[in-house]
C-alpha positions in Angstrom: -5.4 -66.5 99.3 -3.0 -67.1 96.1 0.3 -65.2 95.4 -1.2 -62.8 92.6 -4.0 -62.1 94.9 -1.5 -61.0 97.6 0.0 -59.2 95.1 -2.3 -56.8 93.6 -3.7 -56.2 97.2 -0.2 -55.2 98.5 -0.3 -52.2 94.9 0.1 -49.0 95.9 -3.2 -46.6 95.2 -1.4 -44.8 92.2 -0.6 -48.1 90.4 -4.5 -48.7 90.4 -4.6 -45.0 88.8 -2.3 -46.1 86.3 -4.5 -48.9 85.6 -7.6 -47.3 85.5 -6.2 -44.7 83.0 -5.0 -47.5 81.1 -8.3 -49.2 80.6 -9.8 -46.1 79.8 -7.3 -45.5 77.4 -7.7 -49.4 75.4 -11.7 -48.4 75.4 -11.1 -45.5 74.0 -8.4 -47.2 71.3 -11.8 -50.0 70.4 -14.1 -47.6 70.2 -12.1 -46.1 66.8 -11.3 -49.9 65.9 -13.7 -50.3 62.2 -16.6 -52.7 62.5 -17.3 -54.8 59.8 -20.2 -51.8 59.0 -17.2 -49.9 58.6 -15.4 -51.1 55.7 -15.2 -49.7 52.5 -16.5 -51.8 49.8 -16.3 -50.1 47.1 -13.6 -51.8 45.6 -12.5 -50.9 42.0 -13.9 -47.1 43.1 -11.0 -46.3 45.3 -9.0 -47.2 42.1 -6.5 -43.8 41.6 -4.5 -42.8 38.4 -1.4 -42.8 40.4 -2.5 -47.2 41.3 -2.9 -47.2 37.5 0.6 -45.5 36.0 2.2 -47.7 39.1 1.0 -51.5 37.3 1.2 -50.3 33.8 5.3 -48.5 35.1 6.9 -51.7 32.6 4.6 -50.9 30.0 5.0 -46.9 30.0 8.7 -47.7 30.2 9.0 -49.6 26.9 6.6 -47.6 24.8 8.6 -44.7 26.3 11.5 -45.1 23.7 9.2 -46.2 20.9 10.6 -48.5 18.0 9.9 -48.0 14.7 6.5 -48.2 14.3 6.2 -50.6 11.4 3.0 -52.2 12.4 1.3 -48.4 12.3 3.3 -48.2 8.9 1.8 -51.6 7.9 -1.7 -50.6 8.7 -1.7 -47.3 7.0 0.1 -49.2 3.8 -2.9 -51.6 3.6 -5.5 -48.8 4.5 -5.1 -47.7 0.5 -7.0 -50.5 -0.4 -9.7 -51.0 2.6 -10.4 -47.3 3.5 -11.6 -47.8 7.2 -12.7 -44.8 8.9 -10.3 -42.2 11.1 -11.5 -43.2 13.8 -12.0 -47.3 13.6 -8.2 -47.4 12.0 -6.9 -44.7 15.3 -8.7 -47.7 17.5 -7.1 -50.6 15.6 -2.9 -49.0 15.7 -3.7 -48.3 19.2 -4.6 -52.1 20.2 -1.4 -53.3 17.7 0.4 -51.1 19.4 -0.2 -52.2 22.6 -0.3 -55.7 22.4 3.2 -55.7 20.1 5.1 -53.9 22.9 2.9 -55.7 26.1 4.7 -59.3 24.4 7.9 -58.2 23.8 8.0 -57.6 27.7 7.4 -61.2 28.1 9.8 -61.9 25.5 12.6 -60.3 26.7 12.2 -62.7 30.0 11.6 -65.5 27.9 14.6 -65.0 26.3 16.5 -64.0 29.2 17.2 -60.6 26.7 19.8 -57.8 28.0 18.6 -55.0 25.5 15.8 -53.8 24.0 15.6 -50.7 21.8 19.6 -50.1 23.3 18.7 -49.9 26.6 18.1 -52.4 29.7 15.3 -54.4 29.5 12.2 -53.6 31.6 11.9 -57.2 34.0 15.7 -55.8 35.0 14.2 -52.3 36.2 11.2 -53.1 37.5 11.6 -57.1 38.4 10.1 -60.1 36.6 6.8 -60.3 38.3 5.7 -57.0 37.7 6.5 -57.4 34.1 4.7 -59.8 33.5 1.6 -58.3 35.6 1.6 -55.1 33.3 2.4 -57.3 30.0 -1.0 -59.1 30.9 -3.0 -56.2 31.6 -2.1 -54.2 29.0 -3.6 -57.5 27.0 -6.7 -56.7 28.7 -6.6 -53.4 27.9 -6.4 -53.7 24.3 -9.0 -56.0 24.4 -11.5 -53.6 25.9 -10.6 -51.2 23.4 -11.9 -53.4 20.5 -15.3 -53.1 22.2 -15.5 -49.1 20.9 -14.8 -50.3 17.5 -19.2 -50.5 15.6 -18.3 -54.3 15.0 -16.9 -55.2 18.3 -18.0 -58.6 17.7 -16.3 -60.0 15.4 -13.3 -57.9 16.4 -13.2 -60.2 19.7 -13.8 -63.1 17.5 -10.6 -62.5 15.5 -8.4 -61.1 18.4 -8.7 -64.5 20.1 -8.1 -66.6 17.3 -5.0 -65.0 16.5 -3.7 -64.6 20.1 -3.9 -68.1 20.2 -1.9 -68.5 17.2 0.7 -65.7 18.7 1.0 -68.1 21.6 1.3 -71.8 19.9 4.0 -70.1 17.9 5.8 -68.6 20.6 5.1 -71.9 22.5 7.1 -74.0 19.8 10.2 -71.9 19.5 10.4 -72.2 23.6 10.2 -75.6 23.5 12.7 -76.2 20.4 15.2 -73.6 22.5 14.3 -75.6 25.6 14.9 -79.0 24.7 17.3 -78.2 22.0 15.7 -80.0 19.6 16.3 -78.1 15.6 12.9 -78.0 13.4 12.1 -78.8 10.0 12.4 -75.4 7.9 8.4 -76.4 7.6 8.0 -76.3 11.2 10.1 -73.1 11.5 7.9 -71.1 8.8 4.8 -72.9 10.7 5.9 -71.1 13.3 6.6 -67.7 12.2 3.4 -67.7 10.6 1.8 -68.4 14.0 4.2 -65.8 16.5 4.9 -63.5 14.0 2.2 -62.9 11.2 -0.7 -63.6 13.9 -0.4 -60.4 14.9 0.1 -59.0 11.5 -3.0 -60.8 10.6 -5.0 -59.6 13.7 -4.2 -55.8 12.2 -5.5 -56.7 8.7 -8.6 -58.7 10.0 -9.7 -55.8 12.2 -9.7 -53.6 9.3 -11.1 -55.6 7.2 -14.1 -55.9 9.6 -14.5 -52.5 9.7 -14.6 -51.6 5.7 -17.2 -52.4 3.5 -14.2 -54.2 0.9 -14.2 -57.9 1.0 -11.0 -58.8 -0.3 -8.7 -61.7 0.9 -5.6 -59.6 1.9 -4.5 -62.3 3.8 -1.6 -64.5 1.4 0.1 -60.7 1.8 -0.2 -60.7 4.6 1.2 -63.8 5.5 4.1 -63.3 3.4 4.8 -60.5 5.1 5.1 -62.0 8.1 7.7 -64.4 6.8 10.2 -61.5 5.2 9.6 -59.5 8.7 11.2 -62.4 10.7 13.5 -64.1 8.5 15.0 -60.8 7.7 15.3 -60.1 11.7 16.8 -63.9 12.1 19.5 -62.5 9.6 20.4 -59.2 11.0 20.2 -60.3 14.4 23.6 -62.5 13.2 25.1 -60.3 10.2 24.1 -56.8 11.3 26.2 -54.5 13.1 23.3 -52.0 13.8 21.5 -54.9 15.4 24.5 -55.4 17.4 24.6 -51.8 18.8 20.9 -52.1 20.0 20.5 -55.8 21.1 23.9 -57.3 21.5 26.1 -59.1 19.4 24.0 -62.3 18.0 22.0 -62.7 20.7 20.1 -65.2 18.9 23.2 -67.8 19.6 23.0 -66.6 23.3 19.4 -67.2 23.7 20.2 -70.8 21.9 17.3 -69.9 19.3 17.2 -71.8 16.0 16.8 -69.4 14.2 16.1 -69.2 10.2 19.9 -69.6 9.1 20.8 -71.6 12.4 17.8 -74.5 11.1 19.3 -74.0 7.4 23.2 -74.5 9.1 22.2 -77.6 10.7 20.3 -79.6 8.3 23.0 -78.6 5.3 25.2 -80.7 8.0 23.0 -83.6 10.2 26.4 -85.4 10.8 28.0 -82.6 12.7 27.0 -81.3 15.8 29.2 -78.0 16.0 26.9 -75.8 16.1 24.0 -77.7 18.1 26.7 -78.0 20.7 27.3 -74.2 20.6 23.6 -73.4 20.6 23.0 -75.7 23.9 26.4 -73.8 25.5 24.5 -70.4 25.2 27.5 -68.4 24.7 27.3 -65.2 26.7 26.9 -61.4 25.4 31.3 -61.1 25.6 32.1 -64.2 24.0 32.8 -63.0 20.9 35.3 -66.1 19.4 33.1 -69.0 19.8 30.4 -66.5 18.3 32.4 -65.5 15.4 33.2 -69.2 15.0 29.3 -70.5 14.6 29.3 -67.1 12.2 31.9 -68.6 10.5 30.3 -72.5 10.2 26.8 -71.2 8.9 28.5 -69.3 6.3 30.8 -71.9 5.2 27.2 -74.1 5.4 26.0 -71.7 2.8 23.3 -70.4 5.1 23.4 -66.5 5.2 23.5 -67.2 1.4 20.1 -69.3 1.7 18.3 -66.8 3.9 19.3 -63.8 1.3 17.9 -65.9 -1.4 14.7 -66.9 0.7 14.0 -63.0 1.5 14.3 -62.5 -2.8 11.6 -65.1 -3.6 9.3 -64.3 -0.2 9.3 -60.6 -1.7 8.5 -61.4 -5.7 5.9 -63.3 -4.2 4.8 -60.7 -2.1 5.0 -58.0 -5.0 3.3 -60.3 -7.2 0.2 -60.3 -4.3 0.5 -56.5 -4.2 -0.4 -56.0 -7.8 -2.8 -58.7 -7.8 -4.5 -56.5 -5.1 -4.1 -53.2 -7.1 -5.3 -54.7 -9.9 -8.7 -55.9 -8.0 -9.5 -52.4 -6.5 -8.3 -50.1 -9.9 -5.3 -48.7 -8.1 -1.2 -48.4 -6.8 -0.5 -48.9 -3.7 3.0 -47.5 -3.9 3.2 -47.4 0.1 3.0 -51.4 0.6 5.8 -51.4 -2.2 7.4 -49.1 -0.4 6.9 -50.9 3.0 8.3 -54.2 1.5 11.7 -53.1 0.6 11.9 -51.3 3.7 11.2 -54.8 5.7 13.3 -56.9 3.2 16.9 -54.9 3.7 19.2 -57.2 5.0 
């Protein structure tokens, strides 16, 4: 006879009850375990509004201090001329509107950004990874949107050709910032006609799917794009209201080449002040070294350049504007309206 034999033979009677009871006890625990019969799934049908406002919390956070709505301006400017319905034009601000803010949350981690609208940044409340979840899903969102619109279609069509031009513009000015390496002012304008006027573009080409006008707003529309982001490049270093809301040039701390940066360091190949600076990334409370690459693009002529850029981008723009006016018997004193507002330095 073994040892554990021995053992449980020498138990006393009311360890056997505590046994038993236990047995009973672990039967009674399996019978309430879930077969496979069991499970629910239904998936997606369990989905709760309270699961929803949790993955969408970066999102509602950003759009919860709104900023100032120029796209929605922009479409209602242009709407003079193509006259889309109520409804189709209600559909197409929505989608702008969610797909500008859903990138700028990946933006502001791209860039490593501190502010946004003068307050923190949403990967710094809610964490990068959740960010970027909601940033992605709200792309989705807006895409499923477009499929109320009567030519749903071509709306699809047009959202992912310019979405790929959003990205392979945002894709170049990473990997100039990454690999410091400056651009041709070509490339640069290449580029802002990709990240910046794509989604200017996908606004315009939705509406013009939806109207019965077949004009070509787009050489606007384009130029447009240019003054929008040229004219941020130049605030972003010259403005102190920019300052108050983003941080003092933040650009320089992000180590962007920016519009006047590019200008700054071609006017000079042979010096490598302020490539040096741009690769240091000087932080948000460095203010000399800041001041100083101020300083060197302004002795390089370069703030001067960008004003003079913005003046010729805008009689070009103005001359479009009539042309369009004069094509649908009209003035569109709104989009005149809308283009000194976006070319105040």
């Amino acid at each position: 006879m073994t040892q554990s034999m021995m053992t449980l033979i020498a138990q006393p009677a009311e360890d056997f009850g505590k046994i038993e009871s236990c047995s009973k006890a672990c039967v009674s625990l399996a019978d309430q375990v879930p077969t496979l019969e069991d499970i629910d799934t239904r998936g997606q049908n369990r989905w709760t509004e309270h699961k929803e406002q949790t993955i969408r919390g970066p999102y509602d956070y950003i759009t919860s201090k709104p900023g100032k709505e120029f796209r929605t301006q922009l479409l209602s400017a242009f709407n003079v001329w193509l006259k889309v319905s109520p409804d189709s034009l209600q559909c197409i601000s929505g989608v702008i509107r969610m797909l500008h803010n859903a990138s700028l949350l990946v933006d502001d981690i791209q860039d490593n950004s501190r502010l946004r609208r003068g307050r923190p940044v949403a990967h710094s409340v809610f964490g990068v990874a959740q960010t970027i979840n909601s940033a992605n899903f709200v792309y989705f969102l807006a895409l499923a949107e477009l499929q109320k619109l009567p030519h749903s279609k071509e709306a699809m069509e047009i959202f992912t050709a310019e979405m790929l031009s959003l990205h392979r513009g945002q894709g170049m000015d990473l990997f100039w910032r990454d690999t410091l390496s400056c651009p041709s002012e070509d490339d640069y304008l290449e580029m802002v006609s990709n990240k910046t006027g794509g989604l200017f573009r996908l606004a315009i080409k939705l509406m013009q799917a939806e109207c019965e006008t077949k004009v070509d707003c787009m050489p606007l529309v384009n130029l447009l794009g240019l003054i929008f982001q040229i004219t941020d490049d130049y605030r972003n270093l010259a403005s102190l209201d920019y300052t108050r809301k983003k941080g003092f040039c933040e650009d320089l701390t992000e180590g962007k080449f920016s519009f006047p940066v590019v200008h700054s360091i071609h006017a000079q190949p042979g010096n490598g002040e302020l490539l040096h600076i741009l690769a240091q990334k000087p932080g948000e409370f460095e203010y000399e070294i800041k001041q100083h690459a101020v300083g060197y693009m302004e002795n390089t002529g370069s703030f001067a350049y960008t004003r003079r850029a913005v003046e010729v981008l805008l009689a070009k723009a103005r001359a479009a504007a009539r042309e369009l006016d004069a094509q649908h018997g009209c003035s569109n004193n709104a989009i005149l309206a809308l283009l000194d507002k976006v070319a105040r330095l």
